[in-house]
C-alpha positions in Angstrom: -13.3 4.9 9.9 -11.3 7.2 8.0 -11.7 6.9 4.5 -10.4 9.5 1.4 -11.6 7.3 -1.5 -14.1 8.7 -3.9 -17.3 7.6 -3.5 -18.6 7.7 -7.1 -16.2 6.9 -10.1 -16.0 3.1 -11.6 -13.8 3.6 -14.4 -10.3 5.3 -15.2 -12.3 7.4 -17.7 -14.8 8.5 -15.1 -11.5 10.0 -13.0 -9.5 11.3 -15.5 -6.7 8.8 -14.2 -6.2 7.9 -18.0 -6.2 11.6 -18.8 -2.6 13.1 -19.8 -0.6 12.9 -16.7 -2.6 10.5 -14.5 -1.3 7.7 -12.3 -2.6 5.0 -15.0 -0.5 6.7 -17.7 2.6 6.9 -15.5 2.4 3.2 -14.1 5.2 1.7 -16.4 3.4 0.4 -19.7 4.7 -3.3 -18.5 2.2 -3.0 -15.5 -0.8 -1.4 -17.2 -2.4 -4.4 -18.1 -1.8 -6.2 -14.4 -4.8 -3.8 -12.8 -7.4 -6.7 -13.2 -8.7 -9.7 -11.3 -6.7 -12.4 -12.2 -8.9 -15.6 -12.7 -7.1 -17.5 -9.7 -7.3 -15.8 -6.3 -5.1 -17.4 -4.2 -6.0 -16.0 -0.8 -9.6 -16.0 0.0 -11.2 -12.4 0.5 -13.8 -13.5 3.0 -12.1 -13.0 5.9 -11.7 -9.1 4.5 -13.7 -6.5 5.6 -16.4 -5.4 3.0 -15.3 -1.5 3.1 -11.8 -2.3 2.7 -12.8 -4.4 -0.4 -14.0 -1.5 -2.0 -11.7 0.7 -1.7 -8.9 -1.9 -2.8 -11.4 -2.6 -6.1 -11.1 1.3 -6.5 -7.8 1.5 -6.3 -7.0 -1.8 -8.7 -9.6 0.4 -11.2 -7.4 3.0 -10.7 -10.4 5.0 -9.6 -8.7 5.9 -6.5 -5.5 8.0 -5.9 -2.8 5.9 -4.8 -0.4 5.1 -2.0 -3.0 3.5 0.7 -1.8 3.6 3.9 -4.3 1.1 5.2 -3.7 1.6 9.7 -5.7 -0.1 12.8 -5.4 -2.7 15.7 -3.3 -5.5 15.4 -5.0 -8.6 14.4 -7.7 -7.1 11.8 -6.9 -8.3 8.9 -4.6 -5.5 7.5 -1.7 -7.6 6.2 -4.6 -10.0 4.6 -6.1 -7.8 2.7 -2.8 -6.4 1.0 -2.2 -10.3 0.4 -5.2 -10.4 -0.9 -4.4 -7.4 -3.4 -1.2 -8.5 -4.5 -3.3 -12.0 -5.6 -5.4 -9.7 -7.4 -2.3 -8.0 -9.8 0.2 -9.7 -11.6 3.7 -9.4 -9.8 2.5 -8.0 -6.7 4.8 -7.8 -3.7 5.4 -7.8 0.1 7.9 -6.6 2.4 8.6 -5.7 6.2 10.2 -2.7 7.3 12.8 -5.3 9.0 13.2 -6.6 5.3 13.8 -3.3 3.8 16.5 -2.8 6.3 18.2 -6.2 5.6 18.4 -5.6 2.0 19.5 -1.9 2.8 22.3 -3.1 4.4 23.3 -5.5 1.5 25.1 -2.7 -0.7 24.6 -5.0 -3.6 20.8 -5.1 -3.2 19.0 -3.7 -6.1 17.4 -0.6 -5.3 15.7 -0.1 -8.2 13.7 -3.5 -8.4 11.3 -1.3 -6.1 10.4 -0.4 -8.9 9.2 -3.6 -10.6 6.5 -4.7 -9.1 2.9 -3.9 -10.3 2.0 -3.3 -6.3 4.2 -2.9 -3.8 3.2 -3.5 0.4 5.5 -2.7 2.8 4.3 -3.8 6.6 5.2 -2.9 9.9 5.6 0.7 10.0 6.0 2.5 13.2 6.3 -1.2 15.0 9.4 -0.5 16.8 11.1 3.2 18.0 12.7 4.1 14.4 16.2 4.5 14.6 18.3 6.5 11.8 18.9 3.5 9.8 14.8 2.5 9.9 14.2 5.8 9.2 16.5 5.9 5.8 15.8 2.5 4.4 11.3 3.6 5.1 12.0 7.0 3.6 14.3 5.5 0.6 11.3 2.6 -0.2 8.9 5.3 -0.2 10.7 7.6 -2.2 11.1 4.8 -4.8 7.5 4.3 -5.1 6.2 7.5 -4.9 3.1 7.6 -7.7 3.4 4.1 -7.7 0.6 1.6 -6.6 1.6 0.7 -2.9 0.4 -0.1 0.4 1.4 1.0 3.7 0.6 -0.9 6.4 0.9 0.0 10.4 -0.8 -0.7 13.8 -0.8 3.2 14.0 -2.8 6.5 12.8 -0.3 8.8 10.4 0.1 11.2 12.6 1.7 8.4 14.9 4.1 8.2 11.9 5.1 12.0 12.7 5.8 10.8 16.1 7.7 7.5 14.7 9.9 8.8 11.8 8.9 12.8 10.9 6.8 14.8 8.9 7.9 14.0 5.9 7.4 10.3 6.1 3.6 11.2 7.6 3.2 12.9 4.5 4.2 10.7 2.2 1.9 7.9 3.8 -1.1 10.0 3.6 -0.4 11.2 0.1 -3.2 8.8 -1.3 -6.4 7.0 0.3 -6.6 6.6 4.2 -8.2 3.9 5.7 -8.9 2.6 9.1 -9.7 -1.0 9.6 -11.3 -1.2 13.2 -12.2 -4.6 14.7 -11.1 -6.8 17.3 -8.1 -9.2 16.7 -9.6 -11.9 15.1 -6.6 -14.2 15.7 -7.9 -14.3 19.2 -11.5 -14.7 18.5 
């Protein structure tokens, strides 16, 4: 498992991510506030694995650097557990890579609302052979949330992404926490 989270830290105070110039105090002040369990969780966190539960808590503390590009076999619960988190926040979303492009091809689409949401997921990365308009619409959603609270999702380890898009879009993804969620598909269980 490949994991970059800090092991220690429970508060934004304990990582300085309150501090002048931390993620916390550049999340838009509207958002600041959405960063705790909301008393309602609508999708149930047991079928999630208990690692991957911590390091989302860390991250929702802010106690963790942000993006998390969250990778492993199809079937283990990746695109759950981002569910899961954007339960957790208020005005969490979720988009495919084939959804970026669709609403990239809509000239009218809204760009900037990439910005709105508290924590944005985007799933599916690397699933198909990126072609130059994949590779435009990934690369602009990233750019729009860069140190922003997102999650990447893909069936794929980063340097896969090297191999699906470029370098730049590999390091991008892996500008945050890392994690691999190992398992067998437990859709066919």
């Amino acid at each position: 498992m490949t994991q970059n989270a800090p092991k220690s830290p429970t508060s934004t105070a304990d990582t300085g991510a309150d501090q002048p110039g931390g993620w916390f105090e550049r999340l838009p002040s509207r958002h600041r506030d959405t960063f705790r369990p909301k008393a309602r969780i609508v999708r149930v966190w047991a079928g999630v694995s208990p690692d991957l539960q911590t390091v989302l808590d860390r991250l929702l503390a802010g106690t963790a650097p942000w993006p998390l590009y969250l990778w492993g076999p199809i079937g283990t619960g990746k695109t759950r557990a981002a569910l899961c988190a954007c339960d957790r926040v208020d005005g969490g979303r979720y988009w495919t890579v084939s959804g970026v492009m669709d609403q990239m091809q809509d000239r009218c689409a809204p760009w900037y609302r990439l910005n709105d949401p508290a924590l944005a997921v985007l799933d599916e990365l690397g699933a198909h052979r990126a072609r130059d308009f994949e590779f435009d619409a990934v690369k602009e959603f990233l750019d729009w949330r860069e140190d922003q609270p997102a999650i990447y999702i893909s069936n794929h380890p980063p340097a896969k992404m090297r191999e699906a898009y470029d370098d730049r879009i590999e390091s991008r993804l892996q500008s945050g926490t890392v994690f691999e969620l190992s398992g067998r598909d437990r859709r066919r269980m």
